[in-house]
N, C-alpha and C positions, 0 to 999 in steps of 0.2 A: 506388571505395570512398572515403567522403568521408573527410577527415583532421579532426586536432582545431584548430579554430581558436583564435587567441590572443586572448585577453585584453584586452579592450578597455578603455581611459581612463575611466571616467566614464559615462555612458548612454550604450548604441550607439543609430543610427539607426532599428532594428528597433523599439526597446524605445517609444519613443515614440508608434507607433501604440498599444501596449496602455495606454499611461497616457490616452491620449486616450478612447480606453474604460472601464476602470476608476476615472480616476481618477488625483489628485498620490498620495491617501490610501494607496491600495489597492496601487501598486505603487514603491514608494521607491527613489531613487539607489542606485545600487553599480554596480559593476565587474561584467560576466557573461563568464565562463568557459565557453566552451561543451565538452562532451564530444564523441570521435567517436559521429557518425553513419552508418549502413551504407547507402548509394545502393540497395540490391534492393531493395527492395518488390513488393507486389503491383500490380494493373492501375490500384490506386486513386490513383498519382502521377502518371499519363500522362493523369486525368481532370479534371485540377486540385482535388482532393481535397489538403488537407492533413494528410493522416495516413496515415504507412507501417502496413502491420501485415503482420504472421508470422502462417501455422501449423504451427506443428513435426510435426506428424503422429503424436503421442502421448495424445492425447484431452482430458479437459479440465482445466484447468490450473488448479491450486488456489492455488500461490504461487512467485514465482520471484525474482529476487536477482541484481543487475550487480556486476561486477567493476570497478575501479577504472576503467580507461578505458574503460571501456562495450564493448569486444570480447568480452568474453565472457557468456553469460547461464545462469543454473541454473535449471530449474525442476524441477517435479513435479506428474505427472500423476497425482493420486488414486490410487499405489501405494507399491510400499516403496522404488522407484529415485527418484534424482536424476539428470538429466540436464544434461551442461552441452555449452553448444553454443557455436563461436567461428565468428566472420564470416570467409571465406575464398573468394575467388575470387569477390564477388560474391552469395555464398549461404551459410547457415547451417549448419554442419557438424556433427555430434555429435563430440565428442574424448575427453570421459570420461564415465561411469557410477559412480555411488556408491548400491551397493547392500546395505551394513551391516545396515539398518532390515529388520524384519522385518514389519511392517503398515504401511500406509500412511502418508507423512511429510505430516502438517499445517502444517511451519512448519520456513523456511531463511532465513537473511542472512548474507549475503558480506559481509568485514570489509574494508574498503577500505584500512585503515591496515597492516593484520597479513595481510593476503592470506588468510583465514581463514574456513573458512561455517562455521558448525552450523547444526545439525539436528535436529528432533523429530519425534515419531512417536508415532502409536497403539499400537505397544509397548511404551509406555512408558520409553522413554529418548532420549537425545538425543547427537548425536556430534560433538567438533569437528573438522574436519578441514583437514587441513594437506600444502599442494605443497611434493613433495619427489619432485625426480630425476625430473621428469615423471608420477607419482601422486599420488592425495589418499589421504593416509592418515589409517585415521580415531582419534578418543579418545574412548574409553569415558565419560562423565560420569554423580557421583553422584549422579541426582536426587531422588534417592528418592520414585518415585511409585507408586501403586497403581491408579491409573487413567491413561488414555491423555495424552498430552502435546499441547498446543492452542496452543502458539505460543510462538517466540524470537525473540530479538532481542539481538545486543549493545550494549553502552552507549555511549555517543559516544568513549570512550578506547579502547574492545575489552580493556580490561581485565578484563574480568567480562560476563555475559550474563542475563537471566531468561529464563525458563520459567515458559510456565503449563500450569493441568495440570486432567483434570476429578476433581481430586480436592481440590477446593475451596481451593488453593493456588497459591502462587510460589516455584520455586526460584533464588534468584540464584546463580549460578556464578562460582566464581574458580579460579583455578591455584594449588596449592599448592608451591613450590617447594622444599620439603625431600622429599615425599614425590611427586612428581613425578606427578601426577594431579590431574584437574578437582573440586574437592570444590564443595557449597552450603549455602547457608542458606536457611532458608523461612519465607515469610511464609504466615500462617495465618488469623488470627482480622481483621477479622471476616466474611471471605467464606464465605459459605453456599449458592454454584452453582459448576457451572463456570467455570473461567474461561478467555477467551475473547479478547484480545487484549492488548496491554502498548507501552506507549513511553515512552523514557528521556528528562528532562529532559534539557536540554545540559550542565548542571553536574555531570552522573555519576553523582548521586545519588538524587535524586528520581523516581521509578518510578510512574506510572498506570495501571489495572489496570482492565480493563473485564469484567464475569462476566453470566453469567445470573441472577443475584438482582434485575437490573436498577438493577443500582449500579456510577457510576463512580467509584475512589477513586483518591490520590495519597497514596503511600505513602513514606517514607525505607529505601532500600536503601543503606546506608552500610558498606561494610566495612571496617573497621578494618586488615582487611589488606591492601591494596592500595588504598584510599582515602585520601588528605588531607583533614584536619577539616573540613567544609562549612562556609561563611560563611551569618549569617542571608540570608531574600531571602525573597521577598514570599510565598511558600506556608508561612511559617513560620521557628520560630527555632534551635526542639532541634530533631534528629533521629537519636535515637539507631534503629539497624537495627529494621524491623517498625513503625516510628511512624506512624499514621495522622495527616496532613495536611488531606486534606479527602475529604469523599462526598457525592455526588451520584447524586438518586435519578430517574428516567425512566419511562418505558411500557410499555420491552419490553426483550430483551436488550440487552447493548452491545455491537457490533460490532467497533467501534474507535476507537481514541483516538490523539492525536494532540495534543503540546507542539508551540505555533508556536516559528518560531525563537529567538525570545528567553528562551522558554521561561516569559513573563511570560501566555499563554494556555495554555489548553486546550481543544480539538472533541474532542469524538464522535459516534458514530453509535449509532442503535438499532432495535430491531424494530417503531418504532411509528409509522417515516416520519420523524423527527425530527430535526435536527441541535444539538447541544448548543454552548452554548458558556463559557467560564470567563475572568474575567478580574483576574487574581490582586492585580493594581495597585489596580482598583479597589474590591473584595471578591472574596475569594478563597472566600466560603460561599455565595455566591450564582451561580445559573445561572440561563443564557438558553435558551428549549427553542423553536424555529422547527418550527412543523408543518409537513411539506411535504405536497403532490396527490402526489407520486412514490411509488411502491412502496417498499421497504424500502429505505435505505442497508448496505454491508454493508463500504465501505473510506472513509477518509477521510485528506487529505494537506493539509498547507500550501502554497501556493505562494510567498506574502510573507507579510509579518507580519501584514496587512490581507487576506488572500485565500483561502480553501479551498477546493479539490473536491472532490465525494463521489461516490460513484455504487456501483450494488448491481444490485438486480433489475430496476432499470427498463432496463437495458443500456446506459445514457449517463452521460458523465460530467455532473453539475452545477455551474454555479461558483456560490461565495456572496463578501460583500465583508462587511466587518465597516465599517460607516461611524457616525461618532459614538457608539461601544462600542455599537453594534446591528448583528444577525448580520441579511443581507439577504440576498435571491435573486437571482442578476443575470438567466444563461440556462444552457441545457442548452446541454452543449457535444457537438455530435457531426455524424455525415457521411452521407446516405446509402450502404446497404450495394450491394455491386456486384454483386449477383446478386439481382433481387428480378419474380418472374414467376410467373406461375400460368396453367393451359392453359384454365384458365376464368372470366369475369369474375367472378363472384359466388356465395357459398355458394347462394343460391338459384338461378339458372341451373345449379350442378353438379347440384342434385336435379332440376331441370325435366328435364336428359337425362338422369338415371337412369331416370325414370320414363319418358319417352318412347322410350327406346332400351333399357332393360332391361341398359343397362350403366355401370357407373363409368368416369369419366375421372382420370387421375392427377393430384392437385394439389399442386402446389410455393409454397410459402408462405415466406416470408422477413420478417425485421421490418425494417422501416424504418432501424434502427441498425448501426452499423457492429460491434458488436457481437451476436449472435444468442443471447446466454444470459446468464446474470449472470455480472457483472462482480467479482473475488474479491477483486482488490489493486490500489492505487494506487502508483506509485514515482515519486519523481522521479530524471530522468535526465541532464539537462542546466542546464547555470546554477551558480549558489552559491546557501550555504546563504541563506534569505531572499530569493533572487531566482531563482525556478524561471521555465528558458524552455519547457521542453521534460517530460515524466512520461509513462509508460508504463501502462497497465493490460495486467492477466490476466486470462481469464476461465476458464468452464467448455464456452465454445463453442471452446476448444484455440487461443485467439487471440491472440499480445502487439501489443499497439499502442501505438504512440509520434506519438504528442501535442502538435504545437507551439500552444504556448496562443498565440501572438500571431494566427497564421495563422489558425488551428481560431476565434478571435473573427469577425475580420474572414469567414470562408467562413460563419459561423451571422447576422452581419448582412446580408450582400447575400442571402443566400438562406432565408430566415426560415421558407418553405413544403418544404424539404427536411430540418429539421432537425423 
């Protein structure tokens, strides 16, 4: 089982093949911290494949959430359980179950600072839970919704958290400490769909909100109660709670959004192949909308401040480079998959011997990607903030896979006709 390596001076030796690929631009000096990584994988390390990947054996995986040192992981399988599983002996063990939620849980994040997940659900509520004495115990939160809950996340302090909801809203969450419950505040107007994913500026305040009316906005979540007075900064000056900052309008739903580390960008994704992009410094009313050939985007992450992957239905991930404030395509990043055979070479040959033999042969079909279904969530895993080495996806083919972007380049340029 690998351990967590230290902290290296300046650019490690590693890092250098990826600049020689991307870019001085695309991936900038810093210090990278690596997290543990767990040595099990599957048969696809002994291939020279660079990328481990799991299947937990609970179907398919809607979204899931690392714990601070990366040993432990939560996910959820399209029901009302959370499972968290910890790396032990080599292999992936189940340790708890958090089963509160009463319909299916669409959205978890583990609070890395506060040791903390919540949780949402198509029941319409959301719970924070909290280890203690070897349980997670969970808390009731007021979100007051009327329709099902579509995703959380906490703020970069864990002070507070939003919820979105398809009840055309955002609850932001805080801790009330006289009366010792999670209370909210909502923002309302002027979203008119569901809404459908959320990421928090770094500065705490600032809230992007991506919904089905095909609008992405940046909103001020400022609580007075557990917030310090926001300084102006490039998305704006006031922000008193509910302040609309900026909207942006698209193709098709928005999937998700995503503040680069500076918090001076903004990506999203949407239903129309498209990746968005914002950049506050420069105009902060103005977007950049890249049509892609790929099928839908449905998750989208930073890896530098110059760098993003997306990936969705086409089951790979994508990288883009943002070079002279233009949002660029580089390559798909991905692996052949390790089981890919069929008992016959061609749909037309299967019919040739049905007809000539009056019986079907069984056919086994697999895609190309390491991946076999769409792809739900992007996380990073490894590295500091602004300098990702390493990011995990989830899919709905019940798969997490972990990502070394240096390697995963280098195995998609020597071998161009497998990817």
């Amino acid at each position: 089982m690998g351990a967590r390596a230290r902290a290296g001076q300046g650019k490690r030796e590693d890092d250098e093949g990826l600049v020689s690929i991307l870019g001085e631009e695309a991936y900038p000096e810093g210090p990278l911290t690596l997290s543990f990584v767990p040595d099990g994988s599957t048969e696809m390390s002994s291939s020279g494949v660079p990328v481990l990947h799991w299947n937990f054996g609970i179907g398919p995986i809607t979204c899931h959430a690392w714990n601070k040192d990366r040993t432990q992981i939560a996910v959820s399988a399209s029901s009302n359980e959370i499972h968290i599983f910890e790396f032990r002996n080599g292999e992936w063990q189940s340790v708890h179950t958090l089963s509160e939620h009463d319909l299916p849980v669409t959205g978890l994040d583990w609070g890395t600072k506060t040791n903390r997940i919540v949780s949402c659900s198509q029941d319409k509520n959301a719970f924070v839970w909290t280890f203690d004495k070897n349980v997670w115990k969970p808390e009731l939160v007021l979100v007051r919704f009327n329709r099902a809950a579509t995703y959380v996340k906490w703020s970069p302090l864990e002070n507070k958290f939003a919820v979105g909801s398809g009840a055309k809203l955002v609850s932001v969450c805080y801790y009330e400490q006289e009366n010792h419950w999670w209370v909210s505040k909502q923002i309302k107007k002027p979203i008119r769909s569901t809404v459908t994913c959320l990421d928090w500026h770094p500065n705490n305040v600032l809230l992007a909100v991506g919904s089905c009316d095909f609008k992405c906005r940046v909103f001020s979540a400022y609580v007075k109660e557990v917030d310090e007075k926001p300084s102006p900064n490039p998305w704006g000056q006031k922000m008193p709670f509910g302040q609309l900052m900026s909207e942006y309008t698209v193709g098709g739903w928005v999937h998700r959004v995503a503040f680069s580390p500076s918090g001076c960008r903004l990506a999203f994704v949407s239903h129309d192949s498209s990746v968005s992009f914002v950049d506050s410094t420069v105009d902060s009313q103005k977007v950049q909308n890249l049509r892609t050939v790929h099928l839908p985007f449905t998750t989208v992450e930073w890896i530098t401040e110059n760098s993003i992957v997306a990936a969705g239905h086409d089951c790979s991930p994508v990288l883009f480079v943002v070079s002279q404030d233009i949002l660029k395509e580089v390559c798909k990043l991905d692996v052949p998959s390790a089981t890919k055979s069929s008992s016959v070479n061609s749909a037309l040959q299967l019919f040739k011997n049905i007809d000539r033999n009056n019986a079907a042969e069984k056919v086994v079909v697999a895609l190309k990607t390491l991946h076999q279904n769409r792809i739900t969530q992007i996380l990073p895993h490894s590295g500091t903030v602004g300098n990702v080495s390493k990011f995990t996806t989830c899919g709905t083919d019940g798969i997490v896979a972990l990502w070394d972007l240096k390697e995963t380049l280098e195995f998609c340029r020597n071998h161009p006709s497998l990817v």
